[in-house]
C-alpha positions in Angstrom: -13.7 3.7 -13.1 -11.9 1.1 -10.9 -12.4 -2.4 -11.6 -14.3 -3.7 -8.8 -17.3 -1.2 -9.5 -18.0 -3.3 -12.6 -19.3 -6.0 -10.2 -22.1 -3.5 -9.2 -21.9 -4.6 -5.5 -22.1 -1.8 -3.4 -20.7 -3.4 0.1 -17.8 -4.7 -2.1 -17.2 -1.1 -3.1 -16.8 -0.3 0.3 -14.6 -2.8 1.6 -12.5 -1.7 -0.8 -12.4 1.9 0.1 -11.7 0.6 3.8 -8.9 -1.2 2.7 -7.5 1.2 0.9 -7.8 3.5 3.4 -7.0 1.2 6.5 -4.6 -1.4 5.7 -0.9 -1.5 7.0 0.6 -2.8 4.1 -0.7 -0.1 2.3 1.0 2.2 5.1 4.0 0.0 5.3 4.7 0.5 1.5 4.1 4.8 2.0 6.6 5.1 3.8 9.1 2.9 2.1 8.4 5.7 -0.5 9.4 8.6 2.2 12.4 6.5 3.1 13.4 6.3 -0.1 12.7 9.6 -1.2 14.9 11.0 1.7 17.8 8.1 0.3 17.1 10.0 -3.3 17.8 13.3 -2.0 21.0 12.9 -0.1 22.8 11.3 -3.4 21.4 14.1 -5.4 23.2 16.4 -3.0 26.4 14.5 -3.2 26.9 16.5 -6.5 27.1 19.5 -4.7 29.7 21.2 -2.7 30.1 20.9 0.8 30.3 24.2 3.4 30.9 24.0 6.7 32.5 26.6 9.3 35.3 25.0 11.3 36.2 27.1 14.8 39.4 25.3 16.2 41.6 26.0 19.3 44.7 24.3 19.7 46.9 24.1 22.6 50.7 23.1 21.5 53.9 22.8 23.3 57.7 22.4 22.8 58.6 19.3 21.6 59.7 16.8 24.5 57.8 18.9 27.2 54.5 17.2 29.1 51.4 19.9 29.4 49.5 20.0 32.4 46.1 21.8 32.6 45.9 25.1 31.1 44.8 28.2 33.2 42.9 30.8 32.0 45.4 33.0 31.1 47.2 30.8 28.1 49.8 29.5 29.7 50.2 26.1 31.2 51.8 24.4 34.5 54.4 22.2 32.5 57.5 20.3 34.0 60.3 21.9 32.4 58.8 25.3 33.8 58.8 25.9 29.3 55.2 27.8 27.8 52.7 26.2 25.5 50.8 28.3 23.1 47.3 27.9 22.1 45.7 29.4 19.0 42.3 29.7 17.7 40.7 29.4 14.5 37.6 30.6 12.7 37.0 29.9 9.0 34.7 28.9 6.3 35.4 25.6 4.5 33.5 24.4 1.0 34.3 20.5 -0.2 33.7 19.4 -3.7 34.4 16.0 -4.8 34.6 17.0 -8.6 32.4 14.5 -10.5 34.3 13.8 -13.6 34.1 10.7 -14.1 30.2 10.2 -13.1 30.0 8.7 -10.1 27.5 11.0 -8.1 25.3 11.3 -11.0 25.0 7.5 -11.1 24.9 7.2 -7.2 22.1 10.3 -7.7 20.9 8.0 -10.5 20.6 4.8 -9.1 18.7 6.1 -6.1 16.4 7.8 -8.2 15.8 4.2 -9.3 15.4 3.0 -6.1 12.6 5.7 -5.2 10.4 4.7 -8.3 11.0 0.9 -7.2 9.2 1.8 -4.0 6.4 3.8 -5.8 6.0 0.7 -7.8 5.8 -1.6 -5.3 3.1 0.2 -3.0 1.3 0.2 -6.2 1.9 -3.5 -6.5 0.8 -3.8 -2.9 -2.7 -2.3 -3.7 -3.1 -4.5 -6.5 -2.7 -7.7 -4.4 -4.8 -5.9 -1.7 -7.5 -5.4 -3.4 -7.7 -8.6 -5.6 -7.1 -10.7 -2.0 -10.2 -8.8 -1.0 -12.5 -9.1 -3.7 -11.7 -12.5 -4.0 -12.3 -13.4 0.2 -15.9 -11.7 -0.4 -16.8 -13.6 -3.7 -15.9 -16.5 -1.6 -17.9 -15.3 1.4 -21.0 -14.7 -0.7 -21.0 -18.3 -2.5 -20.6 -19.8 1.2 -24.0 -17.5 1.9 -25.1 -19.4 -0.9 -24.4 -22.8 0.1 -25.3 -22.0 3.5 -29.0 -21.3 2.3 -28.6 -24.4 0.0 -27.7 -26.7 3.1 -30.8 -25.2 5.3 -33.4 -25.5 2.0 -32.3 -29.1 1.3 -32.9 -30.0 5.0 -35.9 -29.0 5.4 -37.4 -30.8 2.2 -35.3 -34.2 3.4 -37.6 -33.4 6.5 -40.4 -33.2 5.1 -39.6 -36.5 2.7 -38.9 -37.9 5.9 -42.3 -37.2 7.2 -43.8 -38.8 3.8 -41.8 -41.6 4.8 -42.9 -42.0 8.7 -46.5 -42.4 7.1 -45.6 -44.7 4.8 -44.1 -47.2 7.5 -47.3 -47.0 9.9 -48.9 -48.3 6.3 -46.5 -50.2 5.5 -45.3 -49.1 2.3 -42.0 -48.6 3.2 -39.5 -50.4 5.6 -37.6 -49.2 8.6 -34.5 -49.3 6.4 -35.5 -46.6 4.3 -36.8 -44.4 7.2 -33.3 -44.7 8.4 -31.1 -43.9 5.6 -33.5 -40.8 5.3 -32.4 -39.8 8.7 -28.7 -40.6 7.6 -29.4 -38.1 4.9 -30.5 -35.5 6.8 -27.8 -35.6 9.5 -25.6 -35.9 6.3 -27.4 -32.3 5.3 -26.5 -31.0 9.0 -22.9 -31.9 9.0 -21.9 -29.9 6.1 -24.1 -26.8 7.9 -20.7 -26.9 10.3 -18.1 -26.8 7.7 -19.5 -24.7 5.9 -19.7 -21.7 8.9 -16.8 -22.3 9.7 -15.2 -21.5 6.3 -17.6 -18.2 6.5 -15.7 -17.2 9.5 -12.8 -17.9 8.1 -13.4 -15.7 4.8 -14.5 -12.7 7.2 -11.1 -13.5 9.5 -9.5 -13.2 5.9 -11.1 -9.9 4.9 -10.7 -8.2 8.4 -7.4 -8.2 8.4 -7.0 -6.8 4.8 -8.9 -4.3 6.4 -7.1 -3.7 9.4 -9.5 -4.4 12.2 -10.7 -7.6 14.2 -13.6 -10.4 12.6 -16.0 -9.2 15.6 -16.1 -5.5 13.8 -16.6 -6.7 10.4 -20.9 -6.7 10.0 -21.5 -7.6 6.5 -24.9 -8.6 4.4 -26.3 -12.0 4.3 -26.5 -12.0 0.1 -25.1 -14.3 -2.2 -23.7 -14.1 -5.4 -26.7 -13.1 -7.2 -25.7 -9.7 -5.7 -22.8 -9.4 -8.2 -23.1 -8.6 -11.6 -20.8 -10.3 -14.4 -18.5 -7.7 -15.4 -18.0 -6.3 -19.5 -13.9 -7.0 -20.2 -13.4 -4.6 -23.7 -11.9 -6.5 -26.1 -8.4 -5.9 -26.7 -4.2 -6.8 -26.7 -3.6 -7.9 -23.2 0.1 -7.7 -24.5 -0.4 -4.1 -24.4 -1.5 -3.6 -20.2 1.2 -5.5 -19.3 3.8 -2.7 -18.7 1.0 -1.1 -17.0 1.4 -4.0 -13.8 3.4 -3.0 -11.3 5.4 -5.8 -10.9 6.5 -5.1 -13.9 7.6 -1.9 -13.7 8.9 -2.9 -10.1 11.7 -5.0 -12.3 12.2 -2.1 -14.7 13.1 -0.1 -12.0 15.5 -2.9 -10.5 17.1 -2.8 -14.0 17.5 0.6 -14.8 19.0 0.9 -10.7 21.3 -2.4 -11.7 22.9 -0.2 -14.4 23.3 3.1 -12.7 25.4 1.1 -9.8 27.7 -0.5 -12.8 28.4 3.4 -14.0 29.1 4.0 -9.9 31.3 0.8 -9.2 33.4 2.0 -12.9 33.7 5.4 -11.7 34.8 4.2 -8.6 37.9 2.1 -10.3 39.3 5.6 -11.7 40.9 8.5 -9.3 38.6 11.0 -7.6 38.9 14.7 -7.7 38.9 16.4 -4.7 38.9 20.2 -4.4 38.7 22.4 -0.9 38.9 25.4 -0.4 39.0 27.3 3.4 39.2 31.0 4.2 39.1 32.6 8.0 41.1 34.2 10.4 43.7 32.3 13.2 45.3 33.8 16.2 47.0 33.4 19.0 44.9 35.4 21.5 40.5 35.7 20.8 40.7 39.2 20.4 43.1 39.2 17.3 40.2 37.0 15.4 39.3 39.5 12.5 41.8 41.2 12.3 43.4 41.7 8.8 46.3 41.1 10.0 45.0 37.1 10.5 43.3 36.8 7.7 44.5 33.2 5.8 43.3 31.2 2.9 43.9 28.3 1.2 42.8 25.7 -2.0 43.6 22.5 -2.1 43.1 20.2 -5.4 43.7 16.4 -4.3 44.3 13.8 -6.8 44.7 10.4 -5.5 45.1 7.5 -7.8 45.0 4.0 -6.4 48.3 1.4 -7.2 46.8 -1.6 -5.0 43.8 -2.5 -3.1 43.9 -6.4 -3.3 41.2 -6.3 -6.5 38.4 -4.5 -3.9 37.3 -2.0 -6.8 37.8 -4.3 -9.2 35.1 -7.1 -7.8 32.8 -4.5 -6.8 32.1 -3.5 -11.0 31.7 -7.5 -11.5 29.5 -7.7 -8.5 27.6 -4.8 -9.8 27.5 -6.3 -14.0 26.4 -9.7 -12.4 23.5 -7.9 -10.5 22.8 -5.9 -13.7 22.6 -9.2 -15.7 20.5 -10.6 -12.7 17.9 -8.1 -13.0 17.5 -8.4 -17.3 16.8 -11.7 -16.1 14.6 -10.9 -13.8 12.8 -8.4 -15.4 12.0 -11.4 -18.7 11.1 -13.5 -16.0 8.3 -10.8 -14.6 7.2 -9.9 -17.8 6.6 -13.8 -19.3 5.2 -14.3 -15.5 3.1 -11.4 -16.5 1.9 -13.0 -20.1 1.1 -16.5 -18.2 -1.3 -14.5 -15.9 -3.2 -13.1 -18.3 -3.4 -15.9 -20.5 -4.7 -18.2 -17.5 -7.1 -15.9 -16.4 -8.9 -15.7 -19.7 -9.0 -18.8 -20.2 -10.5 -19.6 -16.6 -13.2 -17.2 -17.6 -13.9 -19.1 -20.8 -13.9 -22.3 -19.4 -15.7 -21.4 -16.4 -18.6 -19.9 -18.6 -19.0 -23.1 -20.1 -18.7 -25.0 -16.9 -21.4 -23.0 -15.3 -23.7 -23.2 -18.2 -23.6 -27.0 -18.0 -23.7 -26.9 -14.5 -27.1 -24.9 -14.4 -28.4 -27.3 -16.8 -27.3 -30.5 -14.7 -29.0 -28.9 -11.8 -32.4 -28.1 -13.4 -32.8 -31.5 -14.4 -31.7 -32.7 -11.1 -34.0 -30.9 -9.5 -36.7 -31.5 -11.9 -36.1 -35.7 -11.0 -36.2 -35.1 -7.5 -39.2 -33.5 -7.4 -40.4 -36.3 -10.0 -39.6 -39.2 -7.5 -41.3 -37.3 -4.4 -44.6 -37.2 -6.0 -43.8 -41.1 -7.5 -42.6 -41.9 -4.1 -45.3 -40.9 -2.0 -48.4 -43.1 -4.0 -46.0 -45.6 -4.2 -44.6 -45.8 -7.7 -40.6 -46.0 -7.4 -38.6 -47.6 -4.5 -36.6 -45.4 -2.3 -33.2 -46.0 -3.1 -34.6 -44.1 -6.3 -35.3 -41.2 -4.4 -32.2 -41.5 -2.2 -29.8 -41.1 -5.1 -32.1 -38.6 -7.1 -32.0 -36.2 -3.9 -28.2 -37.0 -3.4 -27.4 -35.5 -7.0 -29.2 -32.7 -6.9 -27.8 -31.3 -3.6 -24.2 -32.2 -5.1 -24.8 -30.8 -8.2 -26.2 -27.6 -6.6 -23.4 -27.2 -4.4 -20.7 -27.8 -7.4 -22.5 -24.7 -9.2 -22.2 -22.9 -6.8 -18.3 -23.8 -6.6 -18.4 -22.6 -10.1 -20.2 -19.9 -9.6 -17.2 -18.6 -7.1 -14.4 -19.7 -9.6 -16.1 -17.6 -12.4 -16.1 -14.8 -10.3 -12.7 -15.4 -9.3 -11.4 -15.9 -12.7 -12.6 -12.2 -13.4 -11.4 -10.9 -10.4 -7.9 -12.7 -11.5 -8.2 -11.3 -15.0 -8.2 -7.6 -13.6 -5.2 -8.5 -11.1 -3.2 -9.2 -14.1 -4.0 -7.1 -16.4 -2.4 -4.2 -13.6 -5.1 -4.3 -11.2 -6.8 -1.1 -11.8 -4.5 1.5 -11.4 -4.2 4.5 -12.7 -1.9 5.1 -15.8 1.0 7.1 -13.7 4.2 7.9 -15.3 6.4 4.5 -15.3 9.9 5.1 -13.5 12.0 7.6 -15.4 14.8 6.9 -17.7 17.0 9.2 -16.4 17.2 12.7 -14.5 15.9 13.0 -11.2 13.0 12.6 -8.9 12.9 16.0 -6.7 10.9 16.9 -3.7 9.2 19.9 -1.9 6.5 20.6 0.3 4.6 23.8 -0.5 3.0 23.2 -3.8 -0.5 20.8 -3.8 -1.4 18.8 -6.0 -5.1 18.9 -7.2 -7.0 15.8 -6.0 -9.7 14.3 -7.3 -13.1 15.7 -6.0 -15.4 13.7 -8.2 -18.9 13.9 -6.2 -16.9 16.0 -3.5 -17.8 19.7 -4.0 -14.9 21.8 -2.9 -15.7 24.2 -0.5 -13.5 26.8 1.7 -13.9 25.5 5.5 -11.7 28.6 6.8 -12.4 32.1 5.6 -9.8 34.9 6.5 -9.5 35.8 10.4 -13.3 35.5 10.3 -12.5 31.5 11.4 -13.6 31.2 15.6 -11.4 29.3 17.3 -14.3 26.9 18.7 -14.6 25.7 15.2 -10.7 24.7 14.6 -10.5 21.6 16.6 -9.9 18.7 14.3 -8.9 15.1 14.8 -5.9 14.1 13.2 -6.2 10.2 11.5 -3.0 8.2 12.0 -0.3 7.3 9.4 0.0 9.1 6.2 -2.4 8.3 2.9 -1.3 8.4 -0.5 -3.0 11.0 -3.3 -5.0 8.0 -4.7 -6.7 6.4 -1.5 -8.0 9.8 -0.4 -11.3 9.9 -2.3 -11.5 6.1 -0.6 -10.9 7.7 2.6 -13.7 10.1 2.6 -16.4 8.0 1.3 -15.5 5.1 3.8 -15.6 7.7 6.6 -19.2 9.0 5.1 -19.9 4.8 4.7 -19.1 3.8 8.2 -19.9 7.1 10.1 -22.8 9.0 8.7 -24.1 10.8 11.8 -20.5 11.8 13.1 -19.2 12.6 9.0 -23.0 15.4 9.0 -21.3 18.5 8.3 -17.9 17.2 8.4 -14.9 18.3 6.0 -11.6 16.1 5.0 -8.7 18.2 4.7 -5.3 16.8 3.4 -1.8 18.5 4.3 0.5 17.7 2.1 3.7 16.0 3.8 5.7 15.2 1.0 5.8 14.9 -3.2 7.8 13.5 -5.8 7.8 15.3 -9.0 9.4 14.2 -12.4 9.2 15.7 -15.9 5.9 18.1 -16.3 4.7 18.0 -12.8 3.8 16.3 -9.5 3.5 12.6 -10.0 2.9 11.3 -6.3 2.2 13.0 -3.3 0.9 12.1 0.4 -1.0 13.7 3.2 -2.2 13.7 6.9 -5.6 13.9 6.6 -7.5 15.9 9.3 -11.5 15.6 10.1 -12.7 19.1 10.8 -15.4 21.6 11.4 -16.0 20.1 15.1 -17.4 22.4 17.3 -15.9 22.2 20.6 -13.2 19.6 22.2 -15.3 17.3 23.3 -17.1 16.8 19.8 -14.0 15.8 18.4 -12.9 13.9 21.5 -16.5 11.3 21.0 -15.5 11.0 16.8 -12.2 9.8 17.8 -13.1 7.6 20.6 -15.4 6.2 18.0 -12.9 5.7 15.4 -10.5 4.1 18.0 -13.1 1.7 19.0 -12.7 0.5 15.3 -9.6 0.2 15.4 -8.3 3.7 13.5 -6.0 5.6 15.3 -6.5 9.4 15.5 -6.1 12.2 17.8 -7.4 15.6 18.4 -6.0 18.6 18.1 -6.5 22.1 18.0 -4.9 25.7 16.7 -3.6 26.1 20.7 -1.8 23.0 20.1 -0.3 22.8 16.2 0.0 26.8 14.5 0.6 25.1 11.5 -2.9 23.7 11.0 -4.8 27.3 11.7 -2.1 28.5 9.4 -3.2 26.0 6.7 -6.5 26.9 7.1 -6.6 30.2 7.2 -5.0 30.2 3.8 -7.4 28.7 2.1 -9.6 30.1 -0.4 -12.8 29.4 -2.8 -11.3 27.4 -5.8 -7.9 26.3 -4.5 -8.9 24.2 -1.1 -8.2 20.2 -1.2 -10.7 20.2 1.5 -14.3 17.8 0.5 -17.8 17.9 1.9 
């Protein structure tokens, strides 16, 4: 269960799955992970040979002699009235850069690294995002709070006020005190400002975390008594740490810091290289393939370096310094790391005891107020009693409702540092490689999602293909998010709707897939224009989409036609 459900607040649930869903830094750090699975890739195929198929035609003359342009026939217009001879060439040629000293295992290696450092750091990006967001709507719900507090303690400063007015035609009470009533309430109203202000500001705040404008953003009016006070298990908080992803961010740094000190070592010693080339050379096209032409050759190329002005040799400090660098770095996460969690348990101790006193303060302000406004109206305490009486309780009040917020927060901070709610997904590797494919899927979650085949054999009408295609590709754990904000935000259009992911790209390590992301496709619409309203809909929100069909993309009525009872990622 993600964190943020332990607050029981269902709108906070789905702002969540939104952002998830919709936020560019989210995308941003997705495709850092396709860039640097690609990077990943091509050092892993420097360890292999390298074939190509040269085709060469040469045009050479006697030594001394200028060649003029060549007619068809072979033989060129030259000055000394002497013949140039052109030859052609077709072959096969493999190049292997023999890796016995290490180096393209370590370059392989490194960029390995490097791909689980982006993995890490999108992970570390949903942390944030989601802790930034929960904490913008704990801090919009307390201003609903102290909004309603503001408006409440108005209206019974008017109506003091009105006890007051009588009390002057009797005189009871003076002019004075009617006006430093009137100063109180104004007092009251100026705060009323502020304090909507600093609502608009919190919704500014959460609308772009979720990637779309303030005036789109239509939340509830309820405060924090909506939110429940979450259960934290008792426990080593020593022991989540390598869990954050900062953390394993800096792991990742390391472990690529070394691999490039095993790269810039290998570099210092002298390469191997071995070709090889086999074809056919002629002097005329029609004497290609004949046996007669047939030529080969192999080539083992040694080169060992007497000076290059220290080059190699500050490139392996540069790369130890980085390595020492990164140790560093990686102590400094991880005590960064024990600091967090430390601070964020004891706000949430403090804070308890803060609110409890707080409560208390405010009863018994409250319970003196409305003391001196029965005393006050007979007559039996002045009203610079009542004055400061009615100015402590609104303070206090509005400070426990600060502290209210900051309790929140300090949970909210708590689950932040303690990893942030992720899932427990294999940490970078210590060695080997990351590898990548594209036809194999990897089972999603379909919790509450029935699975159900949307396409059936050839039995599929093309009136029922069209599908609109959502911008931007999602990673394997914001997919579930996906759907239910669709569902959340779009009921009517999401009746009878299916969400079907196509896998674009994986990285797999050890037993099996451990990340994977998709273009996600709305289907089961009905005609063009169906499809064509959803996505203007979606685009009025800001979500980019498009519509397309099996005339225009094969490979989607391909996709579905394959899928079967048991085996589709599609939900309902």
């Amino acid at each position: 269960m993600d964190w943020w459900s332990d607050f029981g607040n269902r709108e906070l649930q789905g702002l969540i799955d939104r952002a998830l869903s919709n936020n560019p830094d989210i995308r941003i750090a997705l495709n850092r992970i396709v860039q640097a699975k690609a990077r990943a890739e091509q050092a892993a195929a420097g360890k292999y040979p390298g074939l190509s198929a040269p085709l060469v035609i040469a045009q050479q003359s006697p030594g001394g002699v200028t060649v003029g342009t060549a007619p068809a026939g072979g033989v060129s217009n030259v000055s000394s009235n002497r013949t140039s001879q052109r030859t052609y060439q077709a072959s096969i040629r493999a190049d292997w850069r023999l890796d016995i000293w290490g180096e393209q295992s370590a370059l392989a290696e490194s960029a390995n690294f490097q791909l689980w450092r982006a993995v890490h750091e999108r992970e570390n990006v949903q942390r944030n995002l989601t802790a930034s967001l929960a904490t913008h709507y704990v801090e919009f719900l307390s201003l609903n709070d102290r909004l309603r507090i503001a408006v409440e303690t108005e209206e019974v400063l008017s109506a003091t006020l009105a006890t007051i007015e009588k009390r002057v035609k009797a005189g009871d009470a003076t002019l004075s005190e009617l006006e430093q009533q009137r100063a109180a309430i104004f007092a009251i109203r100026a705060t009323i400002p502020t304090l909507e202000q600093q609502k608009l500001d919190a919704i500014g705040a959460m609308a772009f975390l979720l990637g779309t404008v303030p005036g789109k953003l239509k939340l509830s009016n309820d405060g924090l008594d909506s939110l429940t006070i979450p259960s934290v298990a008792p426990g080593l908080p020593s022991a989540l740490l390598l869990r954050r992803p900062d953390v394993r961010v800096a792991e990742a740094q390391l472990l690529a810091a070394n691999a490039d000190v095993n790269v810039a070592r290998a570099r210092i010693l002298p390469p191997m290289d071995l070709s090889a080339q086999i074809g056919y050379s002629g002097i005329a096209l029609s004497q290609l393939f004949q046996p007669q032409t047939l030529f080969w050759n192999v080539v083992d190329n040694l080169v060992v370096s007497i000076f290059d002005g220290g080059r190699k040799r500050n490139e392996q400090l540069f790369s130890q310094a980085v390595r020492e660098e990164m140790v560093e770095s990686y102590a400094r996460t991880v005590y960064q790391a024990m600091k967090e969690v430390e601070s964020a348990l004891t706000s949430v101790r403090l804070a308890e005891r803060r609110l409890t006193a707080q409560w208390e303060a405010s009863k018994a302000a409250r319970r003196a107020w409305d003391i001196n406004i029965r005393v006050y109206a007979v007559g039996g305490t002045d009203y610079l009693s009542l004055l400061e009486t009615q100015r402590s309780y609104h303070r206090y009040l509005d400070d426990y409702q600060r502290i209210r917020m900051e309790f929140f927060r300090g949970y909210i901070s708590l689950f932040q540092a303690l990893g942030g709610g992720l899932k427990a997904e294999r940490r970078a590797p210590a060695g080997g490689e990351a590898t990548a494919g594209s036809t194999r899927r990897l089972p999603l979650s379909t919790e509450a999602m029935p699975v159900i085949p949307v396409y059936e054999g050839s039995q599929a009408s093309a009136d029922t293909l069209w599908q609109v295609e959502l911008a931007g590709l999602y990673h394997h754990s914001t997919i579930d998010a996906t759907w239910r904000d669709l569902h959340n935000r779009y009921p009517f259009y999401m009746e009878g709707r299916s969400l079907q992911p196509q896998i674009k790209g994986r990285i797999e390590e050890g037993d099996g897939v451990q990340q994977s992301w998709y273009q996600l496709y709305i289907a089961n619409f009905n005609s063009q224009a169906e499809a064509e309203e959803y996505c203007l809909t979606l685009k009025a929100d800001q979500q980019r989409c498009r519509v397309v069909s099996p005339e225009t993309d094969a490979t989607l009525l391909d996709n579905a036609h394959s899928r079967r009872p048991g085996t589709s990622s599609s939900f309902h």
